[in-house]
N, C-alpha and C positions, 0 to 999 in steps of 0.2 A: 462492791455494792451487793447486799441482800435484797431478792424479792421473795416477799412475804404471801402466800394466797389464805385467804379465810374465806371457804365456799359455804360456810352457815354465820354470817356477823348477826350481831345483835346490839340491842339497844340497852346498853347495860344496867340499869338501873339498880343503888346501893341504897340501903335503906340502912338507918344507924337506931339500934334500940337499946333500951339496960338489958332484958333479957326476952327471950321471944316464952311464953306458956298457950298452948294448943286448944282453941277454944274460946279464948279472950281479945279484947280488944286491946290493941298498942298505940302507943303516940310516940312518935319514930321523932327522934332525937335530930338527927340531919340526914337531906337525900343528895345523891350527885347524879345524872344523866350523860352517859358518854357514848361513842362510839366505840363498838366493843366487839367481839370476839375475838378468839385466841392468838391470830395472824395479827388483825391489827393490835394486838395487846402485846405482842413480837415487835412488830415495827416500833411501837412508842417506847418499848425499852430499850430498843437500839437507838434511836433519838435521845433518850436521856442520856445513853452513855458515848453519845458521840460518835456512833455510826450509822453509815450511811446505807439508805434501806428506803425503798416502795413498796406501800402495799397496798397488796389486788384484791377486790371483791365486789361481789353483786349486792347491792344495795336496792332496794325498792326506789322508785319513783318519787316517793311520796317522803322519804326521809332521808333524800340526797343532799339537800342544801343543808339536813343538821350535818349528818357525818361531815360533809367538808367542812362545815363549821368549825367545827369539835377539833375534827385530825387538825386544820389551819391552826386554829389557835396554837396546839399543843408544836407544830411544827413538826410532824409527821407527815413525809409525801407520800401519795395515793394516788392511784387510779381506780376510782369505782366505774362498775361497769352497772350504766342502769338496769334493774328487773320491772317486770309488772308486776309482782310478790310481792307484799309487803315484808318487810324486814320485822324478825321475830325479835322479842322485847325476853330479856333475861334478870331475873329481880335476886339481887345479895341479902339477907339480912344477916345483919353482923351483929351479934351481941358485945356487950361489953368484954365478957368474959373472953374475947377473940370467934366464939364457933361461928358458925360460917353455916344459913340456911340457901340454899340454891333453888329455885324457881325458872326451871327452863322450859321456853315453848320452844318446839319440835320445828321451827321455819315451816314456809310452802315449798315443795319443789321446783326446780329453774328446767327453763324449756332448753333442748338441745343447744338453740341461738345464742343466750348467754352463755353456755359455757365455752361457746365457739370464741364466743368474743372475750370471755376470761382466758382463753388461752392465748387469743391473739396480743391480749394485752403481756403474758407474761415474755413470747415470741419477740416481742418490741423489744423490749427491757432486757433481752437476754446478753446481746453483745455489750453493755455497760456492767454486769452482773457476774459475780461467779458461785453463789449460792442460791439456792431456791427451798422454802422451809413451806410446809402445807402442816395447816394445825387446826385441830375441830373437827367438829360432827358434819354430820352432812342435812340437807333437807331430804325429807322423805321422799323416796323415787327416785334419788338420788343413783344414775346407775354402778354399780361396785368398781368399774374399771375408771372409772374419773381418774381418782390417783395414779394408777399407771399409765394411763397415758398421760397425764401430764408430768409424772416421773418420766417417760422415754420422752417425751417432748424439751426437756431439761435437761438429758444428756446428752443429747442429739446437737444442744446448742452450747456445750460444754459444759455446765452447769453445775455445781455438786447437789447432794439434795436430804433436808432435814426432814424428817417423815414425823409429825406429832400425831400420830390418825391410828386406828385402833379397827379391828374386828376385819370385816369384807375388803374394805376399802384397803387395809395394809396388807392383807392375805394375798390380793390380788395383784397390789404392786411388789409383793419380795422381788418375786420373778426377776423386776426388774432391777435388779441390785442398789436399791439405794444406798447412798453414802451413810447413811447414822440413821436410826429407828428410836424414836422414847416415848416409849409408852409406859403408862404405871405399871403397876403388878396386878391388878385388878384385869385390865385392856390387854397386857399380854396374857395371861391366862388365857382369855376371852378369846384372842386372835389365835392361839396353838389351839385352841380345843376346835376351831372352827377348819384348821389345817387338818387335823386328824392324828395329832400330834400326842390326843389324851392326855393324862393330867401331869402337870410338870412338881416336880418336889422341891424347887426353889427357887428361890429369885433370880439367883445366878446359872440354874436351871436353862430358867426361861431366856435370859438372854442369851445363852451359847444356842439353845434352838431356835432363836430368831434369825441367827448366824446363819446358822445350817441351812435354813428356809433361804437363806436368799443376801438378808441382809449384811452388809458391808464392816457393820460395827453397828451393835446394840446396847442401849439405858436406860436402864429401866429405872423408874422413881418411886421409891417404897416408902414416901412419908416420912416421919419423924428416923428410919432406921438409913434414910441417904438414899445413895446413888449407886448403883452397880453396872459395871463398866464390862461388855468382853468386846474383844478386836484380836482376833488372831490366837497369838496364845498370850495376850494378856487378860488377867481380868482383876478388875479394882471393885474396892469400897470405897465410898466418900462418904463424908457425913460431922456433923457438928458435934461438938462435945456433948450440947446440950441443946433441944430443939427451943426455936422462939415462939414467944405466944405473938397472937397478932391477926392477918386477916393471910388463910394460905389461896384464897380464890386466882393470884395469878402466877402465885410461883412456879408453875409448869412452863409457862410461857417468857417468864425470866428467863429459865432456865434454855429454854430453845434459842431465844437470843444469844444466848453467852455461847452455846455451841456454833449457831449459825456465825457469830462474829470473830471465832475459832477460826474457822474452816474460812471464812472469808479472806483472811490475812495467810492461811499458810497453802502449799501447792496444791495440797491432799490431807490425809487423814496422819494424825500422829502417829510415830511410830515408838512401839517402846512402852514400860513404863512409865519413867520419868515424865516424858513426853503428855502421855494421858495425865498424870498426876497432875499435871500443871492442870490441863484443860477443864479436870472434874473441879477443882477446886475452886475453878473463875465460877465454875456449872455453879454448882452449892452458894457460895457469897452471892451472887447474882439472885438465884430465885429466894434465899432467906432474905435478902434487903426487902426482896418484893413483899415477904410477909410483915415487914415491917409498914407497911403504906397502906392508906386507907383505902383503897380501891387499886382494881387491876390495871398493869400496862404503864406502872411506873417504879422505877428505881432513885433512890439518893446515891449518885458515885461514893460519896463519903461514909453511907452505912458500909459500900463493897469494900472499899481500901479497909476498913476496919474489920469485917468479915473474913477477909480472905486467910490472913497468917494463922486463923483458929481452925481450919477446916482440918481434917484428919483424914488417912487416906490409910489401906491396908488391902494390903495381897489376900484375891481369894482363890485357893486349891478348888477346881472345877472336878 
């Protein structure tokens, strides 16, 4: 089983228009309302594809009975732990054309209490569990060791652990050797420059220095150009022949599901290339399905099985 933590959810809010012009008034085509951020947007694709997965977060008071609404429906299981914060509202507008406008509030920050009790809740969940994925931003005052310690709190109860988390928060947990790290190319950048690491000259750069820093195996996701893989002394390429048009707002979090459901099923971390090559490959078909769906935190099995034999994989000299 995977547990999933998202310590900034939001209210997802997708706004469908022909094209969005700056300045002007729009008449929005169709909206959806879900419960959202990047963790529970992890759990609901493991749901669609058939695995088995809780997920944690602090929720406001005041929009506890939507999220379990939402996740019920969808059949997503969750432990929200309530806040007195109101939960921040996150608005998509998606043009015809596929681009993707993003509208994010910043959350409130959570008092020491709840996170005492997001841990206790991961703590519970730990002996049914053998993954633990933390994805998303943080609320502001947010303190930077969250992630490590509930990274060491995760290993402590054997756990392995998917790190989606960027800047302070992942600087601070390397130390702790997490199992797998993916950040974009943008967020690693961002997280070396903050180590003191100065500017890195590439993609695959960057993830053999994530290595270095701490971590166990690094992914970084460069967009339309794939995936790059290092662990040891392997390091891969993934990536489509051709990128798809569509909505990309949650292929990141496909994409953590399909590792997280990885590492749920095998002892440890692959070894090998071959090995990795399988696993980038579920990576890629997984989060491209996702851009094929109108909103985040859902997969068609049937886009993946059709995804998967096109994916393309190549050896990179580090």
């Amino acid at each position: 089983m995977i547990v999933t933590f998202t310590p900034n959810p939001a209210l997802d809010i997708t706004y469908a228009v022909p094209f969005v012009a700056l300045g002007e008034t729009h008449r929005v085509a169709s909206v959806s309302e879900r419960a959202g951020g990047k963790g529970l947007n992890v759990a609901a694709v493991l749901t669609s594809m058939g695995c088995r997965s809780v997920a944690v977060a602090p929720v406001g008071e005041m929009d506890l009975d939507l999220f379990a609404s939402d996740l019920g429906a969808r059949r997503v299981p969750h432990r929200l732990v309530p806040s007195p914060c109101p939960t921040r509202r996150s608005v998509a507008v998606v043009e015809a054309s596929g681009r993707v406008t993003l509208l994010n509030e910043p959350g409130i920050g959570q008092s020491q209490r709840v996170w005492d009790r997001v841990a206790d809740e991961i703590e519970a969940l730990a002996p049914e569990a053998s993954t633990l994925t933390v994805s998303g931003s943080f609320p502001p005052g947010t303190a930077p060791d969250l992630v490590r310690r509930v990274t060491r709190l995760a290993h402590e109860a054997g756990l392995r652990v998917v790190l989606d988390v960027s800047g302070a928060p992942l600087s601070r947990a390397l130390a702790m050797r997490p199992d797998l790290v993916k950040p974009n190319r943008v967020e690693a950048a961002q997280t070396l420059t903050g180590l003191g690491r100065g500017e890195v000259p590439s993609v695959p750069g960057a993830a053999r220095a994530l290595v270095a820093a701490g971590a166990r195996a690094a992914i970084i996701s460069d967009g339309t150009n794939g995936l790059v893989l290092v662990h040891d002394d392997v390091a891969l390429r993934a990536h489509l022949p051709r990128p798809l048009s569509g909505n990309p707002t949650g292929a990141g979090d496909a994409l953590t599901a399909s590792l997280a459901a990885d590492l749920d099923g095998d002892g440890d971390l692959p070894e090998g290339p071959e090995a990795w090559a399988s696993v980038l490959r579920r990576g890629v078909a997984w989060s491209a399905a996702a851009v094929l769906q109108p909103v985040a935190g859902a997969v068609d099995p049937a886009d993946v099985s059709r995804l998967l034999p096109t994916v393309e994989i190549e050896e990179i000299r580090l």
